[in-house]
C-alpha positions as CSV (number, residue, x, y, z in Angstrom):
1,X,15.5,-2.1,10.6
2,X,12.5,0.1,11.1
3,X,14.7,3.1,12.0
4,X,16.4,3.0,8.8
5,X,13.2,2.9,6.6
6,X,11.4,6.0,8.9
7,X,14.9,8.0,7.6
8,X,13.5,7.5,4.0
9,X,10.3,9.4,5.4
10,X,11.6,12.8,6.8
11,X,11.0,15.4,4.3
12,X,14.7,16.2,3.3
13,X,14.5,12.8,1.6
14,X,11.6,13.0,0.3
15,X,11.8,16.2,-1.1
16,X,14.8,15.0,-2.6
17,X,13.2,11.8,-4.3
18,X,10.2,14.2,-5.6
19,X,12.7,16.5,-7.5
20,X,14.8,13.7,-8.5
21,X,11.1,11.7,-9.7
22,X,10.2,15.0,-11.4
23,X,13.0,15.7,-13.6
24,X,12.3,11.9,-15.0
25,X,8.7,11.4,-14.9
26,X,8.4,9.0,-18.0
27,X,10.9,6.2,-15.5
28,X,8.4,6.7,-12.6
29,X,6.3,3.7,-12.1
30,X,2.5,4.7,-11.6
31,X,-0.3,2.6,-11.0
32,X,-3.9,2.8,-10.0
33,X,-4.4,0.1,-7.0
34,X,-7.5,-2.4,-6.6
35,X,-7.2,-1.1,-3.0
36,X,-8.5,2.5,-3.8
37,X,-5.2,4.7,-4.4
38,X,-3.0,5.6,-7.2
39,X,-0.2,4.5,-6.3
40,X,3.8,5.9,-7.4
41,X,7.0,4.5,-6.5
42,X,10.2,7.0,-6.0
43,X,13.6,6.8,-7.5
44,X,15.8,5.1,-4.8
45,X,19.3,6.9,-5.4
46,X,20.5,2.8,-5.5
47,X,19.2,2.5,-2.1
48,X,17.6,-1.4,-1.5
49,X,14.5,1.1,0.7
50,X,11.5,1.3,-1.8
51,X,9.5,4.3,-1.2
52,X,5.8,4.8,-2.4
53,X,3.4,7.2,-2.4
54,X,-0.3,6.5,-2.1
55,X,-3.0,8.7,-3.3
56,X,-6.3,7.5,-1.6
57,X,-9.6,7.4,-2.7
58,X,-12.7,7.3,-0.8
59,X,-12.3,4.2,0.9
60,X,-14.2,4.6,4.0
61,X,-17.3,1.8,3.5
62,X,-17.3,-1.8,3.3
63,X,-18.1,-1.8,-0.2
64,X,-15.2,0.4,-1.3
65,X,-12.5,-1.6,1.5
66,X,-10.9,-3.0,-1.1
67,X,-9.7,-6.4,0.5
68,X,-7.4,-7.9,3.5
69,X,-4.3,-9.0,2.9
70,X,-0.2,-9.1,4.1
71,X,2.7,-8.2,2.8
72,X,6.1,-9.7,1.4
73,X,7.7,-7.1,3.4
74,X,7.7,-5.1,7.0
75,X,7.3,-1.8,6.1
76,X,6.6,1.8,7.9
77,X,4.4,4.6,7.0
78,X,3.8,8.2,7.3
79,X,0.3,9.9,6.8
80,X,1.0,13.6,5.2
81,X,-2.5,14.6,4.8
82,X,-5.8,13.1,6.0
83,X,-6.2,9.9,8.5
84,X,-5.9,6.7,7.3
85,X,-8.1,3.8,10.0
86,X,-6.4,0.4,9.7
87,X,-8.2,-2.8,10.3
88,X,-6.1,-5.9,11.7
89,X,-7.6,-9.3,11.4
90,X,-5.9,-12.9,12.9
91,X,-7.4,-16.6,11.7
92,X,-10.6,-17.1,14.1
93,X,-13.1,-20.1,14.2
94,X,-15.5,-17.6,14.9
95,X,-14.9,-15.0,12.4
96,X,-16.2,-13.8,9.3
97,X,-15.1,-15.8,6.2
98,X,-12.8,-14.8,3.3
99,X,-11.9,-16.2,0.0
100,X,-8.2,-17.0,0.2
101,X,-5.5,-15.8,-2.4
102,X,-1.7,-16.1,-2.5
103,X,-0.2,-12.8,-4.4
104,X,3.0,-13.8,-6.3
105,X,3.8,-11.0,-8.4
106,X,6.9,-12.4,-10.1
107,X,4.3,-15.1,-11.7
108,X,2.3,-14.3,-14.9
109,X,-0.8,-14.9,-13.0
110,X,-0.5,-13.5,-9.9
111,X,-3.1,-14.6,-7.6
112,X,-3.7,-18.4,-6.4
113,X,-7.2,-19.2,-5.3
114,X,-6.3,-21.2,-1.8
115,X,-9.6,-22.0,-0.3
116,X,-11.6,-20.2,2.6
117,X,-10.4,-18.9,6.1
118,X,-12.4,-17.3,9.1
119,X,-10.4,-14.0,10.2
120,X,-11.4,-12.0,13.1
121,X,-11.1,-8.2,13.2
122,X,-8.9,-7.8,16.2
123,X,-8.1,-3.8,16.5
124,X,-8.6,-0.6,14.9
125,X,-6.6,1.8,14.8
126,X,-6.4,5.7,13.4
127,X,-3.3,7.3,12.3
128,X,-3.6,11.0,11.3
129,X,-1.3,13.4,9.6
130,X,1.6,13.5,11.2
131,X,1.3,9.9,12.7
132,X,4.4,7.0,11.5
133,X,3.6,3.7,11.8
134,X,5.5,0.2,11.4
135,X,3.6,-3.0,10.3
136,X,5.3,-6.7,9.8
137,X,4.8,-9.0,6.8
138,X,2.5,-10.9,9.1
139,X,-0.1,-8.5,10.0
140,X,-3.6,-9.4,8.4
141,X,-4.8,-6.0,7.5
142,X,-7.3,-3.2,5.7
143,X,-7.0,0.4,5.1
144,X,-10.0,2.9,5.3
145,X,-9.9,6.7,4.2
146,X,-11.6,9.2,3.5
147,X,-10.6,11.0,0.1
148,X,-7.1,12.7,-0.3
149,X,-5.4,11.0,2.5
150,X,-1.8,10.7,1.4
151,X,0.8,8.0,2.9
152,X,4.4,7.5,2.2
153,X,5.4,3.9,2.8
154,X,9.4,2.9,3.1
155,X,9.7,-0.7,2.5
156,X,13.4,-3.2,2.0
157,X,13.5,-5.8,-0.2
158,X,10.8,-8.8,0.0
159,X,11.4,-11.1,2.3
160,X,9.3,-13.8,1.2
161,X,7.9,-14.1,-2.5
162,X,4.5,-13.9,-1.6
163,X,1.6,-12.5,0.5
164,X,-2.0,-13.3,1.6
165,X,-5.2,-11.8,0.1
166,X,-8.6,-12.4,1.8
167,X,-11.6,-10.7,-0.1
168,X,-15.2,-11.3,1.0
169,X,-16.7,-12.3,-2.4
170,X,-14.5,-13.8,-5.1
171,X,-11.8,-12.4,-7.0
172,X,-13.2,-13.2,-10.8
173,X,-10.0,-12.3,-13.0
174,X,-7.1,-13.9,-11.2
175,X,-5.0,-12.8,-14.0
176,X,-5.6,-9.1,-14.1
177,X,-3.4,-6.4,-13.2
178,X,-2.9,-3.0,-11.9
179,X,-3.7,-0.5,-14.5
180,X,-0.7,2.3,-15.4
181,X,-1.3,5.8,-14.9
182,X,0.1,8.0,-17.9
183,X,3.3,10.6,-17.5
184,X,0.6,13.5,-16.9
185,X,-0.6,11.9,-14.0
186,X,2.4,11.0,-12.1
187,X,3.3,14.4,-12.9
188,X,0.4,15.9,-11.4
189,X,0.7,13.7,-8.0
190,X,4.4,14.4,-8.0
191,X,3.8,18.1,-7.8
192,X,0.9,17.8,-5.2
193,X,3.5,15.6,-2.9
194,X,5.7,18.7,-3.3
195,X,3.5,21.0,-2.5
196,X,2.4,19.0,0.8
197,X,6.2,18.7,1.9
């Protein structure tokens, strides 16, 4: 399964989403993520592989983490500029504890407050330009960066319908979501992702 999501990653496909993104801004879907990126999704030329493209802010203090969490999917990434250091975390008696969410997005409030858990970082690990990396749905993780990292993920369909969020203080607004970016924007990342192709 991995091997067909890193195809969605080499740069003749990429390019090819870009121009294909770029002639139809207004139908891209752009966000700006709690997790410090903006983040846009690629047409998929009615492919089930969802490719994203994250723009990343300084994220490279505890303060700025943004918070733990899984995914409903495996997925694999590729850094294309800057290094991106992530965190992985398993349930601990002796670790640090986290407020515990469940993230449904097909719900009209998303996150579930579940209680606490003790996690325990377990590894850290760097991936720099260049680097292609694969994580399961399992993995307990957090991303650090330093400011204009770029990472492409490639993702199938959920395979569950939801994932885990830990956050070391409460999450006040369960309810809130991720705010849109306008056409200009997506535009502007869309023609920086070209350029770094």
């Amino acid at each position: 399964m991995y091997g067909q999501l890193a195809m969605a990653l080499e740069a003749p496909a990429l390019r090819q989403r870009v121009q294909a993104a770029l002639d139809r801004v207004h139908a891209v879907e752009g966000v700006l993520h709690d997790n410090g990126f903006d983040k846009i999704t690629l047409p998929s030329f009615r492919s089930r592989t969802v490719v994203r493209v994250h723009f990343w802010r300084a994220v490279d203090s505890l303060e700025m983490s943004g918070n733990l969490h899984n995914h409903r999917w495996p997925f694999v990434s590729r850094v294309i500029r800057g290094t991106l250091t992530t965190h992985l975390y398993l349930p601990s008696t002796i670790g640090e504890r986290y407020h515990h969410y469940r993230y449904t997005p097909d719900l009209e409030v998303e996150l579930k407050a579940l209680g606490s858990v003790r996690l325990a970082q377990v590894d850290t690990i760097a991936y720099p330009t260049g680097s292609i990396y694969e994580m399961s749905d399992e993995t307990v993780h957090e991303a650090r960066t330093a400011a204009g990292t770029v990472t492409i993920i490639a993702r199938d369909e959920p395979i569950k319908d939801f994932a885990d969020v830990f956050s070391r203080t409460p999450i006040d607004d369960l309810g809130q979501k991720a705010s849109p970016l306008s056409d200009g924007r997506v535009h502007e990342l869309l023609v920086e992702l070209q350029a770094i192709l």
